[in-house]
C-alpha positions in Angstrom: -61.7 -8.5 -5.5 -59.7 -7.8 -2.1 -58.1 -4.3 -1.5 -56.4 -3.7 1.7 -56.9 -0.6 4.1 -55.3 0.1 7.7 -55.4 -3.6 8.2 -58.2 -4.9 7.1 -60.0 -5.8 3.8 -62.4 -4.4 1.6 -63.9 -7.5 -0.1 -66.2 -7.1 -3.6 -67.6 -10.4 -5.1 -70.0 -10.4 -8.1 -73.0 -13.4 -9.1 -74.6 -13.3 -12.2 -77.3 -15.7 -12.8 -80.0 -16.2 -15.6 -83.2 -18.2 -15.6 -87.2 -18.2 -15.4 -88.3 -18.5 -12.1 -88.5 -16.1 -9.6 -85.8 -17.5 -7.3 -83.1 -16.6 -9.9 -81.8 -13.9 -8.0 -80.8 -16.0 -4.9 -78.7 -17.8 -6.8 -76.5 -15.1 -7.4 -77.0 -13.2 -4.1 -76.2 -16.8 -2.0 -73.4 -16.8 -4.4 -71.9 -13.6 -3.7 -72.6 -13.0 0.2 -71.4 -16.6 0.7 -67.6 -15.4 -0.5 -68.0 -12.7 1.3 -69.1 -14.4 4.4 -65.9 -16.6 3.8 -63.8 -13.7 3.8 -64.9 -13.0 7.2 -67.1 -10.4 6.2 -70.3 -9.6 8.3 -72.0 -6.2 7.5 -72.7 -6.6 3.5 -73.8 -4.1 1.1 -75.5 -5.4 -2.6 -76.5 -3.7 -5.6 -79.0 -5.8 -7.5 -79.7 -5.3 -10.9 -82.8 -7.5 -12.7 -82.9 -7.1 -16.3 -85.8 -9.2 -18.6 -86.7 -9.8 -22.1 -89.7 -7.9 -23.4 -91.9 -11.2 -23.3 -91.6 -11.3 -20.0 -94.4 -9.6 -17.3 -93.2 -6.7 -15.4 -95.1 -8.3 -12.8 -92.4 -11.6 -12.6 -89.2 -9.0 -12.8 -91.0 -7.2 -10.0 -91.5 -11.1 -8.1 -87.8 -11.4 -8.6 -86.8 -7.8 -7.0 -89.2 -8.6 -3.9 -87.9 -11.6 -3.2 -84.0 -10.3 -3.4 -85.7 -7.9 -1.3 -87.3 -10.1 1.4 -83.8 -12.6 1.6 -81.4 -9.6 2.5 -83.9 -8.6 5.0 -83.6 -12.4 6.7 -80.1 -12.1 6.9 -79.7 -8.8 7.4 -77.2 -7.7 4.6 -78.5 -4.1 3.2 -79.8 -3.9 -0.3 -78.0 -0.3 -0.8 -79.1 -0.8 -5.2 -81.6 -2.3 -6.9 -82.5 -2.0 -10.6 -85.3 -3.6 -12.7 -84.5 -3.2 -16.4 -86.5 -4.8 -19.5 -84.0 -5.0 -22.4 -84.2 -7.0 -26.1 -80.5 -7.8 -25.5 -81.4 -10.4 -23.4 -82.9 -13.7 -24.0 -83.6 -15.1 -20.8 -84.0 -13.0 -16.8 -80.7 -12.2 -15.7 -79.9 -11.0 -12.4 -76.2 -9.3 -11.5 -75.5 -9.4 -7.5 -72.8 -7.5 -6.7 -71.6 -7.8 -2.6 -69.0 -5.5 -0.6 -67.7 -5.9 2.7 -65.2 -5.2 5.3 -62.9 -7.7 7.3 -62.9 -7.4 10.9 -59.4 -6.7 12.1 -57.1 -9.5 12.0 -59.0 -11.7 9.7 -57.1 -11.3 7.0 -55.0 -13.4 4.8 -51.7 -13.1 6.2 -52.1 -15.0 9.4 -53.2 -18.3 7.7 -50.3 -20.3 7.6 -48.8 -21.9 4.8 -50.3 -24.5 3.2 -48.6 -27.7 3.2 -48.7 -31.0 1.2 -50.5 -34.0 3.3 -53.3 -30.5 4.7 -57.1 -32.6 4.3 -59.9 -31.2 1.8 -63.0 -30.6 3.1 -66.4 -30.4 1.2 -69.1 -28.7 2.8 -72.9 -29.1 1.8 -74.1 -30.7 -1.2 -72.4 -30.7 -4.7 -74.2 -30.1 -8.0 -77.5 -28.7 -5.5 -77.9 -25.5 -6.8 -77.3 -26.3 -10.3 -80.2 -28.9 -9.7 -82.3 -26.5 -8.2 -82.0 -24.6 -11.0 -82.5 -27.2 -13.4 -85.5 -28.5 -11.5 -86.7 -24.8 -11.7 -86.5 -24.0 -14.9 -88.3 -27.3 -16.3 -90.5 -27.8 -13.7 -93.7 -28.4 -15.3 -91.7 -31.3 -17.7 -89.9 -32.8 -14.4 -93.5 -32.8 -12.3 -94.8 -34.8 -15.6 -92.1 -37.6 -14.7 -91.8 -37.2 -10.5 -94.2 -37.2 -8.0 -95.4 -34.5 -6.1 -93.9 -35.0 -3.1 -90.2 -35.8 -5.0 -90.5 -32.4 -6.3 -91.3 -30.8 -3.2 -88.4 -32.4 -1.7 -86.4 -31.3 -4.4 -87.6 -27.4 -3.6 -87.3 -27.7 0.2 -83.4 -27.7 -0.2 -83.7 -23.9 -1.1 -82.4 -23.1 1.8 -79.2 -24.5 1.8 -78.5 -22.6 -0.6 -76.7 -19.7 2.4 -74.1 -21.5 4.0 -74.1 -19.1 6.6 -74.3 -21.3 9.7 -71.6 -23.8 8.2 -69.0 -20.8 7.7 -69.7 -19.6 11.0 -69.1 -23.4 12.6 -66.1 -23.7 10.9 -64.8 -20.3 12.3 -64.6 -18.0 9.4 -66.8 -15.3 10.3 -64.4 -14.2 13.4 -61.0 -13.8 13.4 -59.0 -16.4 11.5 -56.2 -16.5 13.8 -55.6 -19.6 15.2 -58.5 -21.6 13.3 -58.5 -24.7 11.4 -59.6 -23.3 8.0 -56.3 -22.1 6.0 -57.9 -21.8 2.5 -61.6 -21.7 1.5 -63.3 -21.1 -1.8 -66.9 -21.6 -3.1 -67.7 -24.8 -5.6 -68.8 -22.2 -8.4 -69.5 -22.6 -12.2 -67.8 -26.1 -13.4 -68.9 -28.1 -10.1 -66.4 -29.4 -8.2 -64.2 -31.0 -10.5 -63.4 -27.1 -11.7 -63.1 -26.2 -8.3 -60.5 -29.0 -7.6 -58.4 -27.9 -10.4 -58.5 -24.0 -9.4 -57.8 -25.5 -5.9 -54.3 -27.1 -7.2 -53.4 -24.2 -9.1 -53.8 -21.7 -6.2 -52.2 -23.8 -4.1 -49.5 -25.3 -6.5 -49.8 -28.6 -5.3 -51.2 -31.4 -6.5 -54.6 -33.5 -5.5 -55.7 -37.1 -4.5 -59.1 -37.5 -4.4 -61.2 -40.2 -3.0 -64.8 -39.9 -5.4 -66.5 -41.8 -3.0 -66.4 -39.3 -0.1 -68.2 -36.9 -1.9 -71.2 -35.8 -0.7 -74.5 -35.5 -3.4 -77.9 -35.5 -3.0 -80.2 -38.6 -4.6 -82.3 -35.8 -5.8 -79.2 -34.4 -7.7 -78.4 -37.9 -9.1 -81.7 -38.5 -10.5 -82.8 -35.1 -11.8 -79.1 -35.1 -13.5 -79.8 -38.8 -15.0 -83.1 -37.3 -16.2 -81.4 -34.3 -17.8 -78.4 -35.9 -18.7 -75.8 -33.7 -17.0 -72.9 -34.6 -14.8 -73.1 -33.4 -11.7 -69.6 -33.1 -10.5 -69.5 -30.2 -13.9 -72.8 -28.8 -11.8 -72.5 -25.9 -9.8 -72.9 -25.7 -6.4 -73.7 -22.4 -4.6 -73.5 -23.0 -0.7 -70.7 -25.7 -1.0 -67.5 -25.1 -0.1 -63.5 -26.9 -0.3 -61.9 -26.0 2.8 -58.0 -27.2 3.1 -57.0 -27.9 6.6 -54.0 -29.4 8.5 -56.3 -30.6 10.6 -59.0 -31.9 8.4 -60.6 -34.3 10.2 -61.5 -32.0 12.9 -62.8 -28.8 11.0 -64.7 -31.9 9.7 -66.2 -33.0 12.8 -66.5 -29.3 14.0 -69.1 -28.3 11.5 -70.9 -31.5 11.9 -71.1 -30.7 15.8 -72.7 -27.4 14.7 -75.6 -29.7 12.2 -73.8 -28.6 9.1 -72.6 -31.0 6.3 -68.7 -32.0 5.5 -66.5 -34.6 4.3 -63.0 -35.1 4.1 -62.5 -35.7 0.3 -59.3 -35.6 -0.2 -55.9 -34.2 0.4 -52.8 -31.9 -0.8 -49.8 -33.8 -2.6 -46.5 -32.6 -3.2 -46.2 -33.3 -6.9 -47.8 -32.0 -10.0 -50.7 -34.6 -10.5 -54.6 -34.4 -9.9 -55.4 -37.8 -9.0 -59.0 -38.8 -8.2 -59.8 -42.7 -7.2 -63.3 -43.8 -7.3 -63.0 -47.5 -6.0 -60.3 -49.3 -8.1 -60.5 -47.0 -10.9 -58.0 -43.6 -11.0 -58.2 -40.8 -13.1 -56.5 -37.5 -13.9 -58.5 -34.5 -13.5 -59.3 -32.6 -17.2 -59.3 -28.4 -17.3 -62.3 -27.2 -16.3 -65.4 -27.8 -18.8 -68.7 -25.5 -19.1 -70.8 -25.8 -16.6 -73.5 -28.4 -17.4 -76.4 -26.2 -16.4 -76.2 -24.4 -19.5 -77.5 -27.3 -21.5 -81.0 -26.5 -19.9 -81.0 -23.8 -21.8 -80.2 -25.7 -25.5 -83.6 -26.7 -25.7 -86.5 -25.5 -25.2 -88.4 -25.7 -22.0 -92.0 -27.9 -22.3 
């Protein structure tokens, strides 16, 4: 939610995320402050709220809250709220993030230009990763049964690419947007990328062509997802972003420069269809489909 005053912005994004471990909450804080970040926002205030079944410990809602705790400290955004709630309402942790901010002056909306047909898509980071770290998570003691150790500490270790931070900053969205190669962001949410592609061409009301091959995924994420059974491009994927540039290519090569992932995926047509090629083979891109996280949940965990 954007609301303008004397020039700039007042930016409010909300995250909700559910799950076991004790990392739940940074999905949905990473989710929120990285919109906000990609607003151009740099002082951030959240309001946490952690709310458990009565099976679980106090102790593990109290992990959760210390660790939302200790992550806003690292990056200094300032926990303004927190609340730890034990309800029979819900089945499973759930953790609500909510972020606000302020745009610096100028960075706002109105100075990106307009966004043209033939303008490259970037991809930033990894697609489907937090939706596999989650999955990983939340069966952790079945997956370990079935990867080595060492796979599975891999598989943790990419934690902390879950803040895309640094990228945001390398591709010059965290000053003023004047005169920078980024014209439209947005975050690779619930539904993966292939939801995020379609909400891409409806904002922009232009149409897509893809190239499947360029996009950038994680072995881990293939083989936890083969494991599982999910698709990953229906996976979401906190910290990754679609950037649409006229000069794609270089925003490209500028956040690479900086040691942060991206690909040119893709680009902006000028008619109605959502084309994506993967080698010989073309197909249109479906409406968005539930997120394929939430089959973890269909079964019960070993």
């Amino acid at each position: 939610m954007k609301k303008e005053i004397q020039g700039r912005k007042i930016v409010t994004d909300t995250a909700v995320a559910y799950g076991q471990s004790k990392n739940t909450g940074l999905y949905a804080l990473a989710a929120a402050v990285n919109t906000l970040w990609a607003e151009g926002v740099t002082d951030i205030s959240v309001k946490a709220s952690v709310c458990v079944p009565p099976y679980v410990y106090k102790s593990r809602r109290n992990g959760m809250m210390k660790l939302l705790q200790e992550t806003c400290q690292e990056y200094g955004i300032c926990l303004e709220e927190e609340e730890g709630l034990t309800a029979a309402v819900v089945t499973v942790p759930e953790v609500i993030v909510t972020g606000t901010g302020i745009t610096e002056e100028g960075s706002k909306e109105g100075s990106r230009p307009e966004i043209l047909p033939g303008w490259g898509i970037v991809q930033t980071g990894w697609l489907g990763m937090s939706g596999m770290l989650q999955a990983a998570e939340e069966r952790k003691q079945e997956l370990s049964g079935w990867f080595s150790p060492s796979f599975m500490k891999q598989i943790l270790s990419y934690q902390k690419e879950l803040f895309a931070k640094s990228v945001l900053e390398a591709a010059g969205l965290l000053k003023t947007k004047e005169g920078g190669k980024v014209s439209f962001v947005r975050q690779i949410g619930s539904g993966g990328i292939l939801a995020a592609l379609w909400n891409l061409s409806k904002e922009t009301k232009l149409g897509l062509d893809m190239n499947m091959k360029a996009f950038s995924i994680l072995q881990e994420t293939v083989e936890v997802c083969e494991y599982f059974r999910l698709n990953p491009y229906q996976l979401s994927s906190v910290g990754s972003f679609l950037m649409v540039s006229e000069d794609a290519e270089g925003l490209a090569e500028q956040i690479l420069a900086a040691g942060g992932k991206a690909n040119v995926i893709g680009s902006l047509t000028d008619s109605h269809d959502k084309l994506i090629h993967n080698g010989e083979e073309i197909r249109y891109l479906d409406r968005p489909a539930p997120d394929e996280l939430w089959k973890i949940y269909q079964t019960d965990p070993v």
